[in-house]
SERO-4910 file (N, C-alpha, C, O; in steps of 0.05 Angstrom, whole numbers):
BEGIN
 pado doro    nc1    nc2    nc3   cac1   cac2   cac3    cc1    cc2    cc3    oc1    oc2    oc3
  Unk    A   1275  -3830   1142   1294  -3808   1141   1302  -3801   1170   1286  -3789   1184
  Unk    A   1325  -3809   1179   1339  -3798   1203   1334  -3773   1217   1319  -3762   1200
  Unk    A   1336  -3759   1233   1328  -3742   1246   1355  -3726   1256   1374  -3738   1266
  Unk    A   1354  -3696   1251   1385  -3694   1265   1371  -3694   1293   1347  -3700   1297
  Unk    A   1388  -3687   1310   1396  -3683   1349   1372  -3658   1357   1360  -3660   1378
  Unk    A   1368  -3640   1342   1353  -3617   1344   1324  -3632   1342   1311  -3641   1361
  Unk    A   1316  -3633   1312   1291  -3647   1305   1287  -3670   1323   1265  -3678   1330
  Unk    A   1307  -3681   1331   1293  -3704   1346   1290  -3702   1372   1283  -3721   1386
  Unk    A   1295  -3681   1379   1296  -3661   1411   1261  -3652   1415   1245  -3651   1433
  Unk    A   1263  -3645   1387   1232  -3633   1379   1213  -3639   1385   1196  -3628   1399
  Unk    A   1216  -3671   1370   1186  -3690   1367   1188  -3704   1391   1165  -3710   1398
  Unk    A   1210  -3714   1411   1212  -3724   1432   1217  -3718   1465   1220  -3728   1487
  Unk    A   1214  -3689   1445   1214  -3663   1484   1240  -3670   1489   1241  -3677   1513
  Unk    A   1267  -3671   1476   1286  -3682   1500   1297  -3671   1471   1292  -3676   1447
  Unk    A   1327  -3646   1495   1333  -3627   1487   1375  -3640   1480   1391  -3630   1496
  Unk    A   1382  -3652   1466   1417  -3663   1472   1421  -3640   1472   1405  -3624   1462
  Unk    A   1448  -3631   1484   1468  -3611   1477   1496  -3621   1475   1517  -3608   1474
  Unk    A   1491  -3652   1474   1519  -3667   1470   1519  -3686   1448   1498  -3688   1435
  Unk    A   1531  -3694   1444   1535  -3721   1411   1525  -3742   1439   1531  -3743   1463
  Unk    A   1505  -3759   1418   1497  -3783   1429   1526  -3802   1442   1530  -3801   1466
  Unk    A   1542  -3816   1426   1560  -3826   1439   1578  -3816   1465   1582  -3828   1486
  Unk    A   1584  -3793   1458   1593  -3777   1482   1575  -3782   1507   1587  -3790   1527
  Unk    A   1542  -3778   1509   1532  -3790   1528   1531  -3816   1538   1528  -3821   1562
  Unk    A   1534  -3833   1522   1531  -3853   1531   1566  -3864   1544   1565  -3882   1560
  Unk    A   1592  -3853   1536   1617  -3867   1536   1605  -3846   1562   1589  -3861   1574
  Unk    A   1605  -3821   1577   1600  -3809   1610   1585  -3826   1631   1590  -3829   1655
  Unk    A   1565  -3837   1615   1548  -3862   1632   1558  -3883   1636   1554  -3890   1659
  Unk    A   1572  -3897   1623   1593  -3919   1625   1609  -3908   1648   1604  -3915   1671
  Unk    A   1625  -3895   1643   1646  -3881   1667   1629  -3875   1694   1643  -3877   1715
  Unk    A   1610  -3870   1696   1600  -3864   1714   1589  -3880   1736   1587  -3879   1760
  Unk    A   1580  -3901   1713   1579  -3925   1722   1601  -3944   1730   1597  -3957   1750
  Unk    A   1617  -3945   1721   1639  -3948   1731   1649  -3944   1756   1655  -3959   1774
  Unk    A   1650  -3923   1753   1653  -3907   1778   1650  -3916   1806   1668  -3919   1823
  Unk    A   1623  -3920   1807   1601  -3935   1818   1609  -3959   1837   1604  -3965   1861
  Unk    A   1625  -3972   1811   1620  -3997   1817   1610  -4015   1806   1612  -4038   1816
  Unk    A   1595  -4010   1783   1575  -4027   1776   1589  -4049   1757   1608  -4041   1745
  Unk    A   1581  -4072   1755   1596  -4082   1745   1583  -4095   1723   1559  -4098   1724
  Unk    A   1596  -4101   1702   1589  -4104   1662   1595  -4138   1661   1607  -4153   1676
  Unk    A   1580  -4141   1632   1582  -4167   1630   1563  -4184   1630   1541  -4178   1639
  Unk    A   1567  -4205   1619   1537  -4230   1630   1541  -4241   1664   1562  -4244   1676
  Unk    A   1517  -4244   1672   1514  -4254   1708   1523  -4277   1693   1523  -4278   1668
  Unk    A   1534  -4305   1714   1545  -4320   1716   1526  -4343   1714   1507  -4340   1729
  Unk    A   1526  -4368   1697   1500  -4378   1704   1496  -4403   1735   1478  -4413   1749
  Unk    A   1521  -4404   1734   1523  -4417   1763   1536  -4396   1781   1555  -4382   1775
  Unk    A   1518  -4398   1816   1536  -4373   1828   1559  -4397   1844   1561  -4421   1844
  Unk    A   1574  -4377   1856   1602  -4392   1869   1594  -4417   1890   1609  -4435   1898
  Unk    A   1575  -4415   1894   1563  -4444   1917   1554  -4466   1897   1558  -4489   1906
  Unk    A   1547  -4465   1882   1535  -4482   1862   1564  -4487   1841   1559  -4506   1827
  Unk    A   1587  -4479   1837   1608  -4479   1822   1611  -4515   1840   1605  -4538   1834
  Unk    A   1627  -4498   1871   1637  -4513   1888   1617  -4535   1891   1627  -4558   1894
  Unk    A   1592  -4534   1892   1575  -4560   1895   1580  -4581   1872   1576  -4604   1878
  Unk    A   1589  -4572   1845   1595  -4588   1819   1617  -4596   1821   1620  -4620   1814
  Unk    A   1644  -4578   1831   1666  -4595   1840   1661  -4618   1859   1670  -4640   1853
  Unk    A   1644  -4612   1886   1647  -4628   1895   1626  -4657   1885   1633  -4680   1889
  Unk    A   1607  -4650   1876   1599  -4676   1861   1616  -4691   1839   1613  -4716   1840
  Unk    A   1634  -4683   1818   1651  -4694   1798   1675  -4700   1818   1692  -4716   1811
  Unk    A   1676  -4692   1831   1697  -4707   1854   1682  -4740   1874   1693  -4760   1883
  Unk    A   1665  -4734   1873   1657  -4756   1884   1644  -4778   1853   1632  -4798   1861
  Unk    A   1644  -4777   1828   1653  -4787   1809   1625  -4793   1802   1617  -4816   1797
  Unk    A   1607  -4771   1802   1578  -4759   1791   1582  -4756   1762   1597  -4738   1754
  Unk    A   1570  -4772   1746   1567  -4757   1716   1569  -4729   1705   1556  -4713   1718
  Unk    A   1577  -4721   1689   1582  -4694   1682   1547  -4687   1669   1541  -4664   1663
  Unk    A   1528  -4708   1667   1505  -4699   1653   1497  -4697   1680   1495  -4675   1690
  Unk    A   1492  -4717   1692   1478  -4719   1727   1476  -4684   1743   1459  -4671   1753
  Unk    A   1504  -4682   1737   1518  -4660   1756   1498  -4633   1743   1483  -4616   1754
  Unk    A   1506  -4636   1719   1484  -4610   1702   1457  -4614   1703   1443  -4593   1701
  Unk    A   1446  -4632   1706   1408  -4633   1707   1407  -4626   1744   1392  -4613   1758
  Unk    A   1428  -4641   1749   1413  -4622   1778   1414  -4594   1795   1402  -4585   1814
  Unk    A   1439  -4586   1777   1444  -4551   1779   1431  -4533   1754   1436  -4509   1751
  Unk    A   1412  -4550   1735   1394  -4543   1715   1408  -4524   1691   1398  -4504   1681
  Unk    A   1428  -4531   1687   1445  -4526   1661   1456  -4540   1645   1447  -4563   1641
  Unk    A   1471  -4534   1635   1480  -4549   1606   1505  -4572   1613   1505  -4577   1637
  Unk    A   1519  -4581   1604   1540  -4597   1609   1564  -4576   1604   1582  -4574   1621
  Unk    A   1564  -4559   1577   1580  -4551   1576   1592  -4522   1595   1612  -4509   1591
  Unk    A   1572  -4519   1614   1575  -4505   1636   1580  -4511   1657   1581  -4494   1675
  Unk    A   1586  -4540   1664   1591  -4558   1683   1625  -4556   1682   1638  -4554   1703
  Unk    A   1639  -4559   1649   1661  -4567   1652   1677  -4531   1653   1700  -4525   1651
  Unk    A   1656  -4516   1656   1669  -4490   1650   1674  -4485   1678   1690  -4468   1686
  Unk    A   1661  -4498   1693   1658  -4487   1719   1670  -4510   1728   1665  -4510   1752
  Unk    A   1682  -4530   1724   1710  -4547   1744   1732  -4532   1730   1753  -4530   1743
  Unk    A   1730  -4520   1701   1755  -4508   1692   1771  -4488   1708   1794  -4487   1715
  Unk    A   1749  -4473   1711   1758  -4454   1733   1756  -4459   1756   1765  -4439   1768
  Unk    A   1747  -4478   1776   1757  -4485   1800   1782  -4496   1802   1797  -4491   1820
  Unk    A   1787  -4513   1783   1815  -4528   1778   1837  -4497   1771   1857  -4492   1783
  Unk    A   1831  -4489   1758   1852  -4466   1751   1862  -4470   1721   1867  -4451   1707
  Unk    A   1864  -4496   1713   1885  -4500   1696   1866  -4492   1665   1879  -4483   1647
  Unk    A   1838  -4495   1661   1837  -4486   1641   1827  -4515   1620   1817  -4513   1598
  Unk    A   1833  -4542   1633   1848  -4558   1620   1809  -4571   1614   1793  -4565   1632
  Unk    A   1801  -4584   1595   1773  -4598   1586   1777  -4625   1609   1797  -4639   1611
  Unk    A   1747  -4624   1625   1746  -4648   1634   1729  -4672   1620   1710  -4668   1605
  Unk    A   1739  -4696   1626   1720  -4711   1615   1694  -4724   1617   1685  -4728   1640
  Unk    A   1683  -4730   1601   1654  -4744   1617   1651  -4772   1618   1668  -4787   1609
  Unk    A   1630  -4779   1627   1627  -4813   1646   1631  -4833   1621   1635  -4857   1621
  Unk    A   1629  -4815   1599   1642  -4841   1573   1664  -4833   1568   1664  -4830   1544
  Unk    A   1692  -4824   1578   1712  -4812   1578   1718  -4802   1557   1734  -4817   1545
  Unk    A   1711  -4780   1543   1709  -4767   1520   1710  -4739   1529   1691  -4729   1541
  Unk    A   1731  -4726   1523   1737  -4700   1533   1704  -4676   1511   1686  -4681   1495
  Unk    A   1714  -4655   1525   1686  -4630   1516   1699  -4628   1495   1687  -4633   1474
  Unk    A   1728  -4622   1492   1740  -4610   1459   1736  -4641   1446   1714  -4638   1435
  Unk    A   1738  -4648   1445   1736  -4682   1428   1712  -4680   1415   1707  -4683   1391
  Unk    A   1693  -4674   1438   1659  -4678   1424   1658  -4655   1407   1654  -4662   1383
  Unk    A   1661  -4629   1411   1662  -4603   1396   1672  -4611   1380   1653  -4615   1365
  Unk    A   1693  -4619   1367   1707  -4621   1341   1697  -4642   1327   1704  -4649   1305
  Unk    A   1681  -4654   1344   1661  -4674   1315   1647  -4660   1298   1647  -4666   1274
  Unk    A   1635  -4642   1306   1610  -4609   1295   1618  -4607   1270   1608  -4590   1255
***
C-alpha cells in the first residue's frame, strides 16, 4: 500500500512540501544550469576515436582495430561514422558492410 507525501515524510524523517516530480524536473534545471551534462559517457574518448580512424586508414581490420581499443566492432564503425561525418556504414576486412550483417538477424 503506497504511502501518501505526508506518511512517507513520517516514517522517513523527510518532510516534501512539493509534488515529487516537481522536485526532481528543479534538479534537472539546476543541473543544467551547471553545466552538467546528461546522457551515456562515450565508450571511446576523442583520442581513441582518431586513433581508429587512423588505424582503418592505414587498412587495419575493423575486428583488429576493436580488440585493441577493447570494444565491440560495432563501435568501431560508429566512431569512423562520425569522424567521416557522413553517417555512411563502413565496411569490414571481408567487405561486408555493418547494415548488411544486421539485416541477416
Amino acid at each position: 500500500m503506497p504511502l501518501c507525501a505526508d506518511c512517507h515524510g513520517i516514517v522517513h524523517g523527510i518532510f516534501f512540501t512539493m509534488h515529487h516530480p516537481t522536485l526532481i524536473r528543479q534538479g534537472i534545471e539546476r543541473a543544467k544550469a551547471q553545466g552538467r551534462k546528461w546522457g551515456r559517457r562515450p565508450k571511446l574518448s576523442p583520442e581513441q576515436q582518431q586513433h581508429a580512424v587512423q588505424m582503418a586508414e592505414g587498412k587495419m581490420p575493423i575486428t583488429a582495430i576493436a580488440k585493441t581499443l577493447g570494444c565491440s566492432r560495432h563501435t568501431v564503425y560508429k566512431a569512423l561514422a562520425s569522424a567521416s561525418g557522413t553517417g555512411e556504414t563502413q565496411q569490414d576486412e571481408a567487405g561486408t558492410s555493418e547494415s548488411a550483417l544486421l539485416s541477416t538477424f
